[in-house]
PyMOL commands that place a pseudoatom at each C-alpha (Angstrom):
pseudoatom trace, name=CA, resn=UNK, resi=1, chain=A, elem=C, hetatm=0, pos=[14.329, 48.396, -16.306]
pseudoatom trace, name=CA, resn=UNK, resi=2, chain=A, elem=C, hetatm=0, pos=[15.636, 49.588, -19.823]
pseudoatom trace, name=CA, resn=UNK, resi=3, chain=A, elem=C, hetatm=0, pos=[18.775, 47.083, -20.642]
pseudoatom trace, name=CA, resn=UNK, resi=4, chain=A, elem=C, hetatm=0, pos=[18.897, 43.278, -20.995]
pseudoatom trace, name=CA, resn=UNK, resi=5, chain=A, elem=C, hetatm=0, pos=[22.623, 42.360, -20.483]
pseudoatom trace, name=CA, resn=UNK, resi=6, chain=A, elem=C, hetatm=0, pos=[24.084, 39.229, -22.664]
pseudoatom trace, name=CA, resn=UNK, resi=7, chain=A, elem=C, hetatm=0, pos=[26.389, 36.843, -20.764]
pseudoatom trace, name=CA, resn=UNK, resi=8, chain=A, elem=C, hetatm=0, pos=[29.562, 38.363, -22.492]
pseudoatom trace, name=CA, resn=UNK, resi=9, chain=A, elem=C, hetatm=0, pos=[28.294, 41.664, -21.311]
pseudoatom trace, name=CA, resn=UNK, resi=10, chain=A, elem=C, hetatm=0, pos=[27.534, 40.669, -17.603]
pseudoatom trace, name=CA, resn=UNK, resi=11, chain=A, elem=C, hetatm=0, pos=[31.456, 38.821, -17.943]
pseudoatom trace, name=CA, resn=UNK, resi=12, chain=A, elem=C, hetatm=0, pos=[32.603, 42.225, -18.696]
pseudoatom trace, name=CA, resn=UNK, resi=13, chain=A, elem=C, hetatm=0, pos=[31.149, 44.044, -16.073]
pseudoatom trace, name=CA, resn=UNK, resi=14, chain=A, elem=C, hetatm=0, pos=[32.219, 41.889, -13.496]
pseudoatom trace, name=CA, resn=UNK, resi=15, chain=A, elem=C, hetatm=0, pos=[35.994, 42.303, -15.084]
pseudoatom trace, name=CA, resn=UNK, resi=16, chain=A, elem=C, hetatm=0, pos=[35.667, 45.179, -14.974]
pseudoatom trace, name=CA, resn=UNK, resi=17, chain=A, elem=C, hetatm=0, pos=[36.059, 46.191, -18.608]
pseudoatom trace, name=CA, resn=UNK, resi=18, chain=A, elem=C, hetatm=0, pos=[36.068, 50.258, -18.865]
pseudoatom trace, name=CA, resn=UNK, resi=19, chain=A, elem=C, hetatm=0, pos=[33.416, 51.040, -21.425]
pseudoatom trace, name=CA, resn=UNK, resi=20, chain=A, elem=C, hetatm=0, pos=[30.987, 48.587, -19.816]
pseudoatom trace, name=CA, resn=UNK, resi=21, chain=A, elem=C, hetatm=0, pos=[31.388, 49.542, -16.169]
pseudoatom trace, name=CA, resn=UNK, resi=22, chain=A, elem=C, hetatm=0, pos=[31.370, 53.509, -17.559]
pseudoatom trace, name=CA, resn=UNK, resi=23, chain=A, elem=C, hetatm=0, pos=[27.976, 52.844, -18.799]
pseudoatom trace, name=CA, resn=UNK, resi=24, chain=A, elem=C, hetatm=0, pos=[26.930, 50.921, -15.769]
pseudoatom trace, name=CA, resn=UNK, resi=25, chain=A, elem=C, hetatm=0, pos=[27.795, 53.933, -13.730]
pseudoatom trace, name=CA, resn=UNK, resi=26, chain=A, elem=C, hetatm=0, pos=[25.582, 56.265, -15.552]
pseudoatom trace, name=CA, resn=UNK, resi=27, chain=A, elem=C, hetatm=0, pos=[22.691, 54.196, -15.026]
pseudoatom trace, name=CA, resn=UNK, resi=28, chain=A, elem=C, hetatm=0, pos=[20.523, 52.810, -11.281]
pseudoatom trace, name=CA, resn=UNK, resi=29, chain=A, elem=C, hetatm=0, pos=[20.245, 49.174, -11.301]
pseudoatom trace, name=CA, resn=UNK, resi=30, chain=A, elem=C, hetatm=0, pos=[16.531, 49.385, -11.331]
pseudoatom trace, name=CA, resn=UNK, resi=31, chain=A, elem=C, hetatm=0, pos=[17.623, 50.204, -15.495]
pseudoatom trace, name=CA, resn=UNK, resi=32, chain=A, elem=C, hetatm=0, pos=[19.661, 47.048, -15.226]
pseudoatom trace, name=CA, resn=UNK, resi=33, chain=A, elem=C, hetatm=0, pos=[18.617, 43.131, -15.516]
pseudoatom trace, name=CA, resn=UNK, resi=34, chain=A, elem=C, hetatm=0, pos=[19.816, 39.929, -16.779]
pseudoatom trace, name=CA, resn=UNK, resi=35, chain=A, elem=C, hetatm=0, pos=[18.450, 37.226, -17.914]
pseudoatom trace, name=CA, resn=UNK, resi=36, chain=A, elem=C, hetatm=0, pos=[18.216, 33.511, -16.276]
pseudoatom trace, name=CA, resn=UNK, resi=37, chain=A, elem=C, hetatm=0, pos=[19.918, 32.540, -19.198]
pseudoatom trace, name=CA, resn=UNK, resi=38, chain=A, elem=C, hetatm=0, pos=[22.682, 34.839, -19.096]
pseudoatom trace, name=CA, resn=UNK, resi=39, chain=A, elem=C, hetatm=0, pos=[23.508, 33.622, -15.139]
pseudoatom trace, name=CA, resn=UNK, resi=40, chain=A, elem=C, hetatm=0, pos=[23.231, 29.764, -15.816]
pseudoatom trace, name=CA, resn=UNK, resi=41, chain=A, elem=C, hetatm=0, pos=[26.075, 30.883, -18.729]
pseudoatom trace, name=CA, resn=UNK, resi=42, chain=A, elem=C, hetatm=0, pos=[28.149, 33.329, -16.910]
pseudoatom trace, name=CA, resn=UNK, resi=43, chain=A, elem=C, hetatm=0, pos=[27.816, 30.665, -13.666]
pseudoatom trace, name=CA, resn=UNK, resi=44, chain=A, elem=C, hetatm=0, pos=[28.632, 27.817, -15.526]
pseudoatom trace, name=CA, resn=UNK, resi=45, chain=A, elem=C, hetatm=0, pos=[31.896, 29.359, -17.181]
pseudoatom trace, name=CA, resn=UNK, resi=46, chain=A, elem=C, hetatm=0, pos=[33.286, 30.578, -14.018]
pseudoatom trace, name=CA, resn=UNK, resi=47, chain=A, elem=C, hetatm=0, pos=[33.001, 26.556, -11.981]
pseudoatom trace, name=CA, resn=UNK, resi=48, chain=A, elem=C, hetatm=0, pos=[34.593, 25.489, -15.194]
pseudoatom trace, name=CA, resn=UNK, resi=49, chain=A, elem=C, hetatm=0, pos=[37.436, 27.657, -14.377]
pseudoatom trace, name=CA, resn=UNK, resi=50, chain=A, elem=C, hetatm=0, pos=[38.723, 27.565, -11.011]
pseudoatom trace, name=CA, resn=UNK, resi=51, chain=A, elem=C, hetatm=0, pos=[41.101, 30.734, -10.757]
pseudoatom trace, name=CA, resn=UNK, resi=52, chain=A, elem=C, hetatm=0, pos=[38.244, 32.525, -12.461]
pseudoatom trace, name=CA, resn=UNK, resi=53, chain=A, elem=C, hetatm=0, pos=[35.780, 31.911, -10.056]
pseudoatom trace, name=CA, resn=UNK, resi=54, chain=A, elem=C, hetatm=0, pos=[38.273, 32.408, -6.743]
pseudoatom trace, name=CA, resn=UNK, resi=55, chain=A, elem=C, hetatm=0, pos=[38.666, 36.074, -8.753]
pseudoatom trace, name=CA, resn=UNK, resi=56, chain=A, elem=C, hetatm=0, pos=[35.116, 36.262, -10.000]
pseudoatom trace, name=CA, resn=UNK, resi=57, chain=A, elem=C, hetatm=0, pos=[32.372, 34.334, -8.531]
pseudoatom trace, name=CA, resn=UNK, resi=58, chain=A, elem=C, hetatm=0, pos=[32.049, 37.121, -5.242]
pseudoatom trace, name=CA, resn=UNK, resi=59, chain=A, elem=C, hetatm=0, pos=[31.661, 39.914, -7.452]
pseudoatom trace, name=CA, resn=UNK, resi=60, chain=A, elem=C, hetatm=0, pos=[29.100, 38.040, -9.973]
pseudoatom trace, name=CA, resn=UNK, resi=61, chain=A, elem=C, hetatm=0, pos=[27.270, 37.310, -7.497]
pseudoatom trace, name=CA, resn=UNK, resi=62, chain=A, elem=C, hetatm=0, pos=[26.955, 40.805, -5.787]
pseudoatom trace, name=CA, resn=UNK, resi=63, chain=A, elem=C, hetatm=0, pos=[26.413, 42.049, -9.218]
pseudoatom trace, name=CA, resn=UNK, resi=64, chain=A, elem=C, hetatm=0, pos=[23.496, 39.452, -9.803]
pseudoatom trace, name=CA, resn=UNK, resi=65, chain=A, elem=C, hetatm=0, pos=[22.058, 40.453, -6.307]
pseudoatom trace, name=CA, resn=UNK, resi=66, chain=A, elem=C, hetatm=0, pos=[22.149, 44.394, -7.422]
pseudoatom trace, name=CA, resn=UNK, resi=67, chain=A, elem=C, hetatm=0, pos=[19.568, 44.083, -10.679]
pseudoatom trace, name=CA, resn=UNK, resi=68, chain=A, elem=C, hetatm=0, pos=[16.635, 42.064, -11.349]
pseudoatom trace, name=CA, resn=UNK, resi=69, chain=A, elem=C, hetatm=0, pos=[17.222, 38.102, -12.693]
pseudoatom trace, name=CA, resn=UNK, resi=70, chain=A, elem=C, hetatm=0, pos=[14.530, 37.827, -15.411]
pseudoatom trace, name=CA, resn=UNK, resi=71, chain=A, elem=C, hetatm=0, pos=[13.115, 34.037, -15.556]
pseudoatom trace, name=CA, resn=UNK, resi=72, chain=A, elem=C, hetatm=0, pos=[11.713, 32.880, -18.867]
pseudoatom trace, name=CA, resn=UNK, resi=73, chain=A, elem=C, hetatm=0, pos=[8.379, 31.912, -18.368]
pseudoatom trace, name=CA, resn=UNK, resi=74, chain=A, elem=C, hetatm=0, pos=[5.423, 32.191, -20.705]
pseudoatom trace, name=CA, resn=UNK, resi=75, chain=A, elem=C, hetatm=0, pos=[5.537, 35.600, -21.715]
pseudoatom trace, name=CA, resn=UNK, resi=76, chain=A, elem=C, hetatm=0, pos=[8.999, 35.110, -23.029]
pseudoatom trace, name=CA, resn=UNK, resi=77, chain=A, elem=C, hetatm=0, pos=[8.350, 31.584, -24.322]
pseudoatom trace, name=CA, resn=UNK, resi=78, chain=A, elem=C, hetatm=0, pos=[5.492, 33.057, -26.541]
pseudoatom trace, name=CA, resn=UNK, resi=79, chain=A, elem=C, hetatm=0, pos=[7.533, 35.392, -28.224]
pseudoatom trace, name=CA, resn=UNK, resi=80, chain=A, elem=C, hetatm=0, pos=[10.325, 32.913, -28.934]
pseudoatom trace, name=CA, resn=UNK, resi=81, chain=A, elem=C, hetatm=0, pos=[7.916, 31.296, -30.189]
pseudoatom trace, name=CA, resn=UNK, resi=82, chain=A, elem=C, hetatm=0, pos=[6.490, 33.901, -32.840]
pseudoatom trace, name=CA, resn=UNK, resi=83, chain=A, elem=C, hetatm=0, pos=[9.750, 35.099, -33.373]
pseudoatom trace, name=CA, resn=UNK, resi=84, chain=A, elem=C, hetatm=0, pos=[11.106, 31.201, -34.081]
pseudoatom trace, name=CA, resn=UNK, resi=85, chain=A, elem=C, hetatm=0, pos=[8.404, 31.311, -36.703]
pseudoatom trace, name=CA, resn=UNK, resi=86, chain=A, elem=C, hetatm=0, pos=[9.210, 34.661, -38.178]
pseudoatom trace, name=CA, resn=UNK, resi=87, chain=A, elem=C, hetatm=0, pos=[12.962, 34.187, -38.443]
pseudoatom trace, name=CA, resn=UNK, resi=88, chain=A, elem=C, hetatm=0, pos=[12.716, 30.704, -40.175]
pseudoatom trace, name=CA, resn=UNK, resi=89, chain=A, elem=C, hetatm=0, pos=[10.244, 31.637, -42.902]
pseudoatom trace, name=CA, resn=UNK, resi=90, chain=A, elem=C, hetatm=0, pos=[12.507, 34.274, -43.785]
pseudoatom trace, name=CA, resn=UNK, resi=91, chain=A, elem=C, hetatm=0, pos=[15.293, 31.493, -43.865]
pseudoatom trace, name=CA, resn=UNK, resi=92, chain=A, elem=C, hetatm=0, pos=[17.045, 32.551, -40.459]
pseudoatom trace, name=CA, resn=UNK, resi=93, chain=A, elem=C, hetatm=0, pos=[17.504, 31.217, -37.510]
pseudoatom trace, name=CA, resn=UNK, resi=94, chain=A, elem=C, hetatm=0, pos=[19.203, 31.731, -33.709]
pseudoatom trace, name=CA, resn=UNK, resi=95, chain=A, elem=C, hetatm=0, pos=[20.821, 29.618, -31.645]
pseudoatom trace, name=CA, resn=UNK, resi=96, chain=A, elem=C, hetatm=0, pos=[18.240, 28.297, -28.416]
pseudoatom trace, name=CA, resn=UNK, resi=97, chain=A, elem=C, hetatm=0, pos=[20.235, 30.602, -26.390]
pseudoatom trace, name=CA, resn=UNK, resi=98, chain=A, elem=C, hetatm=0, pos=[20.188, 33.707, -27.861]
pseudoatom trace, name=CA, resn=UNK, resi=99, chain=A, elem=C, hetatm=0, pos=[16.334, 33.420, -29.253]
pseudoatom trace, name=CA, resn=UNK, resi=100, chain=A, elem=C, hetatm=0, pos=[16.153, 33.303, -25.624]
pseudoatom trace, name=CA, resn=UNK, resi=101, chain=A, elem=C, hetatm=0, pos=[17.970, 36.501, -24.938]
pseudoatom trace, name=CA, resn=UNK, resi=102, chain=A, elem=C, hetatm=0, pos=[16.220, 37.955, -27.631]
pseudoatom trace, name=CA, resn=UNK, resi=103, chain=A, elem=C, hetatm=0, pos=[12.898, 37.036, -26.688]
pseudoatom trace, name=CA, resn=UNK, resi=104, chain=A, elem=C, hetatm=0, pos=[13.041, 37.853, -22.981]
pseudoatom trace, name=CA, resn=UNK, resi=105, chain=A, elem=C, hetatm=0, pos=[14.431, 41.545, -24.372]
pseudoatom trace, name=CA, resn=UNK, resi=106, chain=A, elem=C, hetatm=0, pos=[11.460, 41.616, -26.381]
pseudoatom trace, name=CA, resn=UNK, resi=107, chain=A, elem=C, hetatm=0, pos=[9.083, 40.515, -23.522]
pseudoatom trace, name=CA, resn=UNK, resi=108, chain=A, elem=C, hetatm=0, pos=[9.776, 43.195, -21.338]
pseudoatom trace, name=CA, resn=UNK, resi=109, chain=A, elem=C, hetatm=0, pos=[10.294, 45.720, -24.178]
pseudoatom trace, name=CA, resn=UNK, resi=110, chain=A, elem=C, hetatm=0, pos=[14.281, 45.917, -23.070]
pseudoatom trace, name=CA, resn=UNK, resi=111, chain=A, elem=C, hetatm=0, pos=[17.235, 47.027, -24.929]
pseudoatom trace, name=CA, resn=UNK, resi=112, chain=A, elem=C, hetatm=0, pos=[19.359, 44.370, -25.415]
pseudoatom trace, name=CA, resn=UNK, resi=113, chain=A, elem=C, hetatm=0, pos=[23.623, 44.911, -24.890]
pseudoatom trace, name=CA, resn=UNK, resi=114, chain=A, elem=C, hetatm=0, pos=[25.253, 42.894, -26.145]
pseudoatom trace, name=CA, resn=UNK, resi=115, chain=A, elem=C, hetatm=0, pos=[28.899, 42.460, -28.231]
pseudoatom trace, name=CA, resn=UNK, resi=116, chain=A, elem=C, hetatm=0, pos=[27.554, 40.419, -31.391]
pseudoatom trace, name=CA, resn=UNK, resi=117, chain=A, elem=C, hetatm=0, pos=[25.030, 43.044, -32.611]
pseudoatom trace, name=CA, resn=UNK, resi=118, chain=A, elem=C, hetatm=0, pos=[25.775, 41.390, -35.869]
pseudoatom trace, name=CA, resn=UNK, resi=119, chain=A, elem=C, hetatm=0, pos=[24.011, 38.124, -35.059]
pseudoatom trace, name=CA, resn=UNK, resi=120, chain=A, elem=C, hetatm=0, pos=[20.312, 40.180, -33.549]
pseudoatom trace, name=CA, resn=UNK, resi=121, chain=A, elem=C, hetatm=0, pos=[20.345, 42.022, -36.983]
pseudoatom trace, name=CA, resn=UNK, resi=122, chain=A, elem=C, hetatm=0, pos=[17.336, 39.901, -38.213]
pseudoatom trace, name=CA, resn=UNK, resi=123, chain=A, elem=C, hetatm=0, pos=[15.646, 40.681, -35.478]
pseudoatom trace, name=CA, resn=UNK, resi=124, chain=A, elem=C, hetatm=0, pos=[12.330, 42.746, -35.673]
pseudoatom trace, name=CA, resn=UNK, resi=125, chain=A, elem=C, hetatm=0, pos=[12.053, 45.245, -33.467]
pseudoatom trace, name=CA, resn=UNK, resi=126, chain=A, elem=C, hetatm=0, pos=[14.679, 44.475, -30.842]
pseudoatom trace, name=CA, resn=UNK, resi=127, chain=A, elem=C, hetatm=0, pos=[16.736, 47.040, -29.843]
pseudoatom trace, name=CA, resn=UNK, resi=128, chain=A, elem=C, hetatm=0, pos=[20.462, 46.253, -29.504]
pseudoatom trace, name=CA, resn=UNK, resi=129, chain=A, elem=C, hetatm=0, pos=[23.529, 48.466, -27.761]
pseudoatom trace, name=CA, resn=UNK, resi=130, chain=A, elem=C, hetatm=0, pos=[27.179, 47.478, -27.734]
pseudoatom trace, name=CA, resn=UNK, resi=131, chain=A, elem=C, hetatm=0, pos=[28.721, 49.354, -24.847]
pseudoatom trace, name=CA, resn=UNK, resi=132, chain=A, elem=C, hetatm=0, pos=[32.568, 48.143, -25.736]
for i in range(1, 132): cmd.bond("trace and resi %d" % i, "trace and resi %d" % (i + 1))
show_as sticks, trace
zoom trace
């Protein structure tokens, strides 16, 4: 794997947004994973939208079964943990979900895609793509 994909990200593949599926097609899934917490968001907007998921939820789900589903277990707790820590001493913070994102990227030493750059600037040593 090389590329953690955000829930906006993972929404725009399976719209099939240009740039992101152009990208997608360069690369095997084995290079490709998501993150628990990307599913449970993409999943969750699509039943909260019924046309959506009638267009949608078949080809999430085929995309989901295509690349590896990263849980967030211990490894990626402990580094949300330390990085938690870092970011607040220097007076910064994440949301829950994206120290998440950030600290299951870091885990598995992933580069992260994602549109909001901008808001994984403070992170150390993350890498961060924006495909669009």
């Amino acid at each position: 794997m090389k590329y953690l994909l955000d829930s906006d990200v993972l929404a725009a593949a399976v719209k099939g947004r240009l740039p992101v599926v152009l990208r997608l097609a360069e690369l095997k899934p084995t290079a490709v994973a998501v993150s628990v917490m990307a599913r449970v968001e993409a999943e969750t907007a699509l039943r909260l939208q019924p046309r959506a998921q009638a267009r949608y939820g078949k080809l999430l789900k085929e995309f989901l079964s295509s690349v590896a589903v990263l849980d967030f277990g211990a490894s990626e707790a402990q580094q949300a943990v330390g990085l938690s820590a870092y970011l607040q001493s220097a007076g910064e913070s994440l949301p829950l979900l994206d120290l998440q994102q950030a600290a299951t990227a870091l885990a598995h030493q992933l580069t992260l895609v994602t549109d909001r750059v901008a808001t994984f600037a403070s992170v150390p040593n993350l890498d961060v793509e924006w495909w669009a």
